[in-house]
N, C-alpha and C positions, 0 to 999 in steps of 0.2 A: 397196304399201310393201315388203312379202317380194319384190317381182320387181326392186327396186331392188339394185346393189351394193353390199355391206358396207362396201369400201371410199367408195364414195359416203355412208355414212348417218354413217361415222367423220369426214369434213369434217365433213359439215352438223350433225349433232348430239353429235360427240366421242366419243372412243374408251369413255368410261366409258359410257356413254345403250347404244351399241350392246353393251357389254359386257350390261349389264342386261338388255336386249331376249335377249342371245343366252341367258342364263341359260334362261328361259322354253323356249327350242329345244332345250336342253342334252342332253335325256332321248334321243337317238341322233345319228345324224350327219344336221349342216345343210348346206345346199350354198346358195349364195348363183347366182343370175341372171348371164347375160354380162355383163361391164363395159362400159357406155356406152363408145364408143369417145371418147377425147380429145384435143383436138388438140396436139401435142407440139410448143411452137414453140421447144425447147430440146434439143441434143443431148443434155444430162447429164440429163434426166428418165428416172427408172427405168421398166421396166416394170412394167404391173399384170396381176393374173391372178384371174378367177373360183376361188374355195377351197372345199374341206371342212374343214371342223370340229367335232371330235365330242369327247365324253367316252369316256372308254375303260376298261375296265379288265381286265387281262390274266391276272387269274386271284392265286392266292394262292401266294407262295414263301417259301425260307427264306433267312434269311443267317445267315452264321456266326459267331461270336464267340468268337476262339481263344482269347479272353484267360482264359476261365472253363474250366475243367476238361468232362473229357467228361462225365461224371457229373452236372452244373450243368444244373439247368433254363433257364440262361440261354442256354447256349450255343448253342442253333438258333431264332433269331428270326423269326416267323413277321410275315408282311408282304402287304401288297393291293398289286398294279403297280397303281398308277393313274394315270390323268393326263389333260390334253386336248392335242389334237394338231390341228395344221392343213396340211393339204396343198396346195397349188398345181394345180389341175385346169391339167396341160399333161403332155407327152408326153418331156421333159427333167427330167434329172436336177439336182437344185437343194440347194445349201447348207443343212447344220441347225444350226437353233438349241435351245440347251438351255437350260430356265429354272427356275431351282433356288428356292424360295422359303425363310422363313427360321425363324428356334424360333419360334413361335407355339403357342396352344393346338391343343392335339391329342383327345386323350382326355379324361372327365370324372378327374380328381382325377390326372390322371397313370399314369392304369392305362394297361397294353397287355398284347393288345390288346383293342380295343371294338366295338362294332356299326359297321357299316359306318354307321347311320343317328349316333350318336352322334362317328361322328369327324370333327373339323372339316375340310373340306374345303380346306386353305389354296391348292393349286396350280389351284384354278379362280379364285382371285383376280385371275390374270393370263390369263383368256379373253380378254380386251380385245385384250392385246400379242400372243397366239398367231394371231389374228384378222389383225392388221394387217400382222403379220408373211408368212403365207400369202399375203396378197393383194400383196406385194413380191415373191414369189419364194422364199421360205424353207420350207422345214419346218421349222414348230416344237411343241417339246413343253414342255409344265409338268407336273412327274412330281410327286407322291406323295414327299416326303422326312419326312414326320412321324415314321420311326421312330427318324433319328437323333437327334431333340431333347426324346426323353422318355428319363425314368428309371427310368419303370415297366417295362423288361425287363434293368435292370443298369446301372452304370455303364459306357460303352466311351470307349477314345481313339476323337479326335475323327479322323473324318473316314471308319472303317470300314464304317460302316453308308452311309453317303450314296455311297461308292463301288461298294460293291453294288450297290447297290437301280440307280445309274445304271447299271451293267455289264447289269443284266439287261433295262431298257427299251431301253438300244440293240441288245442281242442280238437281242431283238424287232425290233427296227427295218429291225437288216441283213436279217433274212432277210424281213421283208415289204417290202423294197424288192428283195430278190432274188427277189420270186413267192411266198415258199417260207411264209407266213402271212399270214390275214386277219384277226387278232385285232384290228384296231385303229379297225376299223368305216369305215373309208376305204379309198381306195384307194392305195397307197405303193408299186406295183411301177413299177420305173425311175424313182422321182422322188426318191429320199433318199438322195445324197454325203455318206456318214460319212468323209471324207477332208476334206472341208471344214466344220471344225463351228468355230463362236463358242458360249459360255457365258454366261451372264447369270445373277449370283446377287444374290438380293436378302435384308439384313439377314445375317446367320450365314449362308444359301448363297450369301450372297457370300466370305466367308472362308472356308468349304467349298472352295467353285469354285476360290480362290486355290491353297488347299492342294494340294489334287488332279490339277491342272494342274500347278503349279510341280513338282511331284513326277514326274511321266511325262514333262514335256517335259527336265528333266533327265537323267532316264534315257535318253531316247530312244527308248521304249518307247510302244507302241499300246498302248490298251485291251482289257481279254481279248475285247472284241465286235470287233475290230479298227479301231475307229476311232481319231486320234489321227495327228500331234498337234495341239491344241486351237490352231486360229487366232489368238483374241484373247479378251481378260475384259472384260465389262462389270460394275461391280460396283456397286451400289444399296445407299446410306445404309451399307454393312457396317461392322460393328467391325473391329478385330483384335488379337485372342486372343492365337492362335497365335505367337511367337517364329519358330519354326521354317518359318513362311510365308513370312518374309521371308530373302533379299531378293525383291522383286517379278518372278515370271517374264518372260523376255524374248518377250514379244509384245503386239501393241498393248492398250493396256488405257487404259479412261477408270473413274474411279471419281465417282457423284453422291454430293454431300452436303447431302442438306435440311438449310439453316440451321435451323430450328426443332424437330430432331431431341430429342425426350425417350428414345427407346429406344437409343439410339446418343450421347450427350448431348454427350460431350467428341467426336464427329468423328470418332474414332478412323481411319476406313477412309482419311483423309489420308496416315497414315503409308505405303500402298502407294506413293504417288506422294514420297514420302521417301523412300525403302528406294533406290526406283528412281535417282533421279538421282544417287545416290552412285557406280551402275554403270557405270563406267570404257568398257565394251565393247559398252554395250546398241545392239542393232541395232534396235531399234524404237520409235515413239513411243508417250509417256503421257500422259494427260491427267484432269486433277482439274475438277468443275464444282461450281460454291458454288451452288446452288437458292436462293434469294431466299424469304422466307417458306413454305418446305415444312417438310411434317412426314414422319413414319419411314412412317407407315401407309397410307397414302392411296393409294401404290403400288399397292395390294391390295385388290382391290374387297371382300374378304372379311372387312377389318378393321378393327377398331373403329376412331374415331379416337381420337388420344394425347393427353396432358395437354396441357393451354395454359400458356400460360409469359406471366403478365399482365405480369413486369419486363422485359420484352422488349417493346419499341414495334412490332417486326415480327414477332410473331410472338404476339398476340393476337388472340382470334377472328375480326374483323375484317380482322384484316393477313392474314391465312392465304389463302393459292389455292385455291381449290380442287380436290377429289378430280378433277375431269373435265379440270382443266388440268394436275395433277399428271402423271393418266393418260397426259393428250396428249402433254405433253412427252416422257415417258420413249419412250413409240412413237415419235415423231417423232427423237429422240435413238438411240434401237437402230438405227433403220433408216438412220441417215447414218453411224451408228459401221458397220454395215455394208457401208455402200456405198464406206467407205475400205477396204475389204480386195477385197470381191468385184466391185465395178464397175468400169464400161468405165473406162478411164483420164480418161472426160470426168465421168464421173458420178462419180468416187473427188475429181478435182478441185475440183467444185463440193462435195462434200460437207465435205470437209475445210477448206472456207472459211467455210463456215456451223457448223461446229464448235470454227474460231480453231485451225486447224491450221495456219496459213501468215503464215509470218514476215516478210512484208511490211507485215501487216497489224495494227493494234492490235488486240488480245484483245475480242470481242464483248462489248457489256454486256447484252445479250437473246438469248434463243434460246427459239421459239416461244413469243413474247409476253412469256416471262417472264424478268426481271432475274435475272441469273447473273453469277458470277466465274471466268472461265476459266484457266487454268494450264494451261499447254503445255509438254511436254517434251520436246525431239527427238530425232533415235538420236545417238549420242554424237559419230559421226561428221558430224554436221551442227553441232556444238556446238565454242565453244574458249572451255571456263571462266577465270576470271581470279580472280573470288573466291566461293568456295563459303557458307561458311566450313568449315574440316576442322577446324581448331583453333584453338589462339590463336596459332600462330607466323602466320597472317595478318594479325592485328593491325600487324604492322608488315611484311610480304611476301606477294606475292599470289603463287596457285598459279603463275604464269607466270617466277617467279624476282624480278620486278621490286620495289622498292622502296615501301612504301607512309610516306607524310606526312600526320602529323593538323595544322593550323591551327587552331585554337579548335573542334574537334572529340574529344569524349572518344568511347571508343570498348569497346565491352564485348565477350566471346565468349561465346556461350550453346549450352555442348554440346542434345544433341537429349534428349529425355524429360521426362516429367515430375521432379520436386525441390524439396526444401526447403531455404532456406540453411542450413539447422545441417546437412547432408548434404553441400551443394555451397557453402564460405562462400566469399563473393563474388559472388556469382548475386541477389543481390535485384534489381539492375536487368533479369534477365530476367522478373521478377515472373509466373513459375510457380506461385507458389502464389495469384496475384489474380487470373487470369481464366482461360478456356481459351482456347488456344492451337491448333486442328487440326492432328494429328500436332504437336506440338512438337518444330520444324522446330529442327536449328543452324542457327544466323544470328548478327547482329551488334547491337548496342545502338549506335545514332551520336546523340550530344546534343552540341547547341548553344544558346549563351547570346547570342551577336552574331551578326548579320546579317553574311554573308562567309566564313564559315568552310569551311573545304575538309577533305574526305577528296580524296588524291591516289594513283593507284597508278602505276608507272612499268610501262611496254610495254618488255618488252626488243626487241633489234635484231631477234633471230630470228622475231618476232611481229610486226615494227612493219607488216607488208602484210596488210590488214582486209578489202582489196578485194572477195575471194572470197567476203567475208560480206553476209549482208541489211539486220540490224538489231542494236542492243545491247539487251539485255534483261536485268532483273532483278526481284523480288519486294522489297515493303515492303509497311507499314500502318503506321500512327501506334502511337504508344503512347496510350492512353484515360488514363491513369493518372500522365502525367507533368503535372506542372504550368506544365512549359514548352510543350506543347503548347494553345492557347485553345481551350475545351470545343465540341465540337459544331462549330468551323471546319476546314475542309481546311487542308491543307500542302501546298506546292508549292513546288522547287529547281531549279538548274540542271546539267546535265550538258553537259562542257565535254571535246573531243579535241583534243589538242596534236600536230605534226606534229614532223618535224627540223626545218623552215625558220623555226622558232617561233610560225606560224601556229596560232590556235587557232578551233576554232566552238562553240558555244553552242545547246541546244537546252532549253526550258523542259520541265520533269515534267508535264503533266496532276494536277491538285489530287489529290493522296489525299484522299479523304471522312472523316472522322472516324467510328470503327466504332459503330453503336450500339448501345444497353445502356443501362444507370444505372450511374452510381458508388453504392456504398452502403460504409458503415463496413463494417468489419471485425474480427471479435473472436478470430482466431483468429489471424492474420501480421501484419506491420506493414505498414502500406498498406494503402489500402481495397481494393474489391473491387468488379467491373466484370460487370456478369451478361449482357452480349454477347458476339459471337464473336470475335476479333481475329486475324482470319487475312489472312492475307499477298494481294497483289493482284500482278498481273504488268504490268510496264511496257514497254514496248517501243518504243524510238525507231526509225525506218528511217535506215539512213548515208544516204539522200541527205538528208536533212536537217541534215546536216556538210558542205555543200560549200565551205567555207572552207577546210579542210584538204587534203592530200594523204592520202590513204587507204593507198596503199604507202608510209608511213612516219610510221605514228603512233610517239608517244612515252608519253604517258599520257594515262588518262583520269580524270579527276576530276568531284567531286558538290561543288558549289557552292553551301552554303545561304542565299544571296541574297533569298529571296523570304520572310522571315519575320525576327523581330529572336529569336527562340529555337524550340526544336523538339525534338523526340525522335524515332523512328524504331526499327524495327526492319527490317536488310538480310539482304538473301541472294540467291545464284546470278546474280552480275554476270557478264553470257557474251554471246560476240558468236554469232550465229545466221545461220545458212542456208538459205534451202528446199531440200527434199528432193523430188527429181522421182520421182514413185510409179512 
């Protein structure tokens, strides 16, 4: 069995089993057997590589906390490098990854600090992913961040501590990939490119990681170890906190969000891929995935699991994935978010097709096995918005100048955040205070009472050649809460492009699903109250599917709601889309 490949035993019995197993090995560095050779009948297949991976720990240091006086027993915070690390047995220098885990418990009662036997170990949670990672070609580390999420050494602004502690394990890093240290019970000389590093934070060091990066790659500044700047974020289940995080740094970033999230409840880490699309300039893509019955913890082999949520039909005990599939996905998901930055152009292509990066193609409803909701957002310059919404001056003019026509369609504007109508009066049909909303996105309210009603926006002349584009795309989900919507059935409309020669075509919506939940009374707004998640889905038509038209001379396009005698809706980010050649 030990003479078999890690990566072989992460197929056959899943990244969590092999995590478990590896625990057992943990107590110095394991080295896994040559990789069965296999036969690659696909250019884009990555390679694999026999790894090390060890537990480490580099000794005990201080960081500093300017914020307390000299005199302050708080000011020199004493700290254990710890972490696990996994190398690549090969003779090449290979991209790092850094894996930040999130507040969890730390210490008994919140002391610090505590016995080494006493403190909870949260960054060997993710042995699993440093595992699968190594045997792709990565170096990755899961560092020791417990001391930014206790209080028991003072209060600090957020983010001082977590950048330390990271400065000092990459310090380490550079110089044993320089020869110049063995502390990390591997071997790291010539294998670890701190010029090419990805992040991966999960819960709070995901918003950490946000912070942190947004902040240097602005600057334009390396890291004091001199690594930087930070390739791309991947950020797992995160909140966000921080104000001052946003807007979302310019480089690729996908954020996951377990639908059945109790630690993160409202979503929140939505809002980075909201922050994002508002950026006028972004050269890179983003991307949001809705996890289908996952929860916050499962991520972490180290942690408990979260409360169950019985008014939730998917997201009782039963409905829940479980921890080994949770695990799998997320490896499986790193290593393709990966592979769009660092791989061969064949392997970056195929990866970003199996991630619903490619705008030909309708957004994936599975990804390793599991039911997901993809959001895709491209760099700007692959994008030509028409209606975001920004304001309410779209209500009747889309961002392109043109003209917009309601026919038996009313039509709402729901700035972004949460609100109450006695704060924001008018706003009840975004009905912010009855359900959540991920990130509470601006968008539109479009209701209908007759079957035919049209939203119409007009394509000025300087726009009217589409040609250049792939596909039209935009986000909706029903309203659970309207009464013109029938309970528990999908909605489906028609999307209709007019040319000059007054040709038009016709292309039918794919059914939005009705979200689920329960309705329940409500004693606190008016309106009841809907205890699902009601977040937006991405549609995507391909123009060839308009070949009725001329495409160098559209006129407008309009939403047809023909497939239903009434309807409610929530819209946002009508944009025609491009592929982007990596």
């Amino acid at each position: 069995m030990l003479q078999t490949s890690i990566s072989a035993k992460l197929k056959s019995i899943g990244y969590f089993w092999a995590a478990l197993m590896m625990l057992f090995l943990l107590a110095g560095c394991r080295r896994s057997g040559p990789s069965p050779a296999a036969p690659i009948d696909n250019a884009a297949e990555p390679e694999s590589y026999p790894a090390a991976v060890a537990t480490y720990n580099l000794g005990e240091a201080t960081i500093l906390q300017e914020h307390f006086p000299a005199d302050s027993q708080f000011r020199n915070m004493p700290v254990r490098l710890e972490g696990v690390i996994g190398v690549p047995e090969s003779d090449t220098m290979h991209p790092v990854v850094l894996i930040l885990h999130g507040s969890h418990a730390a210490c008994p009662d919140d002391s610090w600090p505590c016995s080494v036997e006493e403190e909870q170990k949260n960054y060997q949670g993710f042995t699993y992913l440093v595992q699968a990672l190594a045997e792709a070609g990565y170096v990755a580390l899961s560092i020791n961040v417990n001391a930014e999420h206790t209080f028991g050494y003072g209060e600090s602004p957020p983010s001082i501590r977590t950048q330390q502690v990271i400065d000092l394990h990459l310090a380490e890093l550079a110089a044993a990939a320089a020869g110049e240290s063995d502390k990390f019970g591997v071997d790291v000389t010539g294998r670890a490119d701190l010029s090419q590093m990805v992040w991966v934070g999960h819960s709070r060091g995901g918003d950490f990681a946000s912070w942190i990066v947004r902040e240097q790659n602005l600057a334009k500044t390396a890291g004091p170890a001199g690594y930087g700047p930070v390739d791309g974020l991947l950020l797992v289940a995160p909140p966000k906190i921080f104000v001052d995080a946003l807007p979302m740094v310019d480089v690729p970033f996908s954020v996951i969000l377990p639908a059945c999230d109790t630690d993160v409840a409202g979503l929140d880490g939505q809002g980075f891929y909201e922050s994002a699309r508002f950026i006028a300039d972004r050269e890179n893509w983003g991307a949001s995935v809705y996890l289908e019955s996952a929860e916050h913890n499962r991520f972490n082999t180290v942690l408990p699991p979260n409360r169950i949520l019985d008014d939730r039909p998917d997201c009782t005990e039963d409905s829940l994935i479980t921890a080994v599939a949770q695990q799998e996905f997320l490896a499986q998901y790193t290593l393709d978010f990966l592979q769009t930055i660092y791989g061969k152009p064949e392997q970056a292509a195929a990866a970003r097709s199996r991630l619903g990066l490619t705008v030909m193609d309708p957004p994936p409803t599975t990804y390793a096995d599991n039911a997901v909701q993809i959001l895709y957002l491209p760099p700007a310059a692959a994008r030509l918005t028409i209606m975001q919404p920004q304001s309410e001056a779209e209500l009747s003019r889309n961002l392109l100048t043109g003209e917009t026509i309601l026919n038996g369609v009313t039509a709402q504007f729901c700035p972004d955040g949460y609100y109450v109508p006695a704060t924001e009066p008018g706003t009840e049909p975004c009905k912010r205070v009855n359900f959540n909303q991920p990130g509470y996105p601006q968008q539109l309210v479009l209701s209908w009472e007759e079957s035919g009603a049209e939203w119409k926006t007009a394509v000025p002349a300087a726009n009217a050649d589409i040609s250049q584009y792939t596909a039209l795309q935009f986000r909706a989900v029903l309203d659970p809460l309207s009464d013109l919507n029938p309970p528990d059935e999908p909605q489906s409309f028609t999307v209709a492009l007019a040319d000059a020669a007054g040709n038009q075509a016709q292309v039918v919506v794919p059914p939005l699903p009705y979200p689920i939940g329960e309705r329940r009374p409500n004693d606190f707004f008016d309106g009841d109250y809907f205890s699902g998640q009601v977040h937006m889905r991405q549609v995507r038509l391909p123009l060839t599917q308009f070949a009725a038209v001329d495409l160098t001379q559209i006129t407008e396009i309009a939403l047809i709601f023909d497939r239903s005698d009434t309807g409610s809706l929530f819209l946002a980010d009508l944009e025609l889309v491009s592929e982007r050649s990596e």
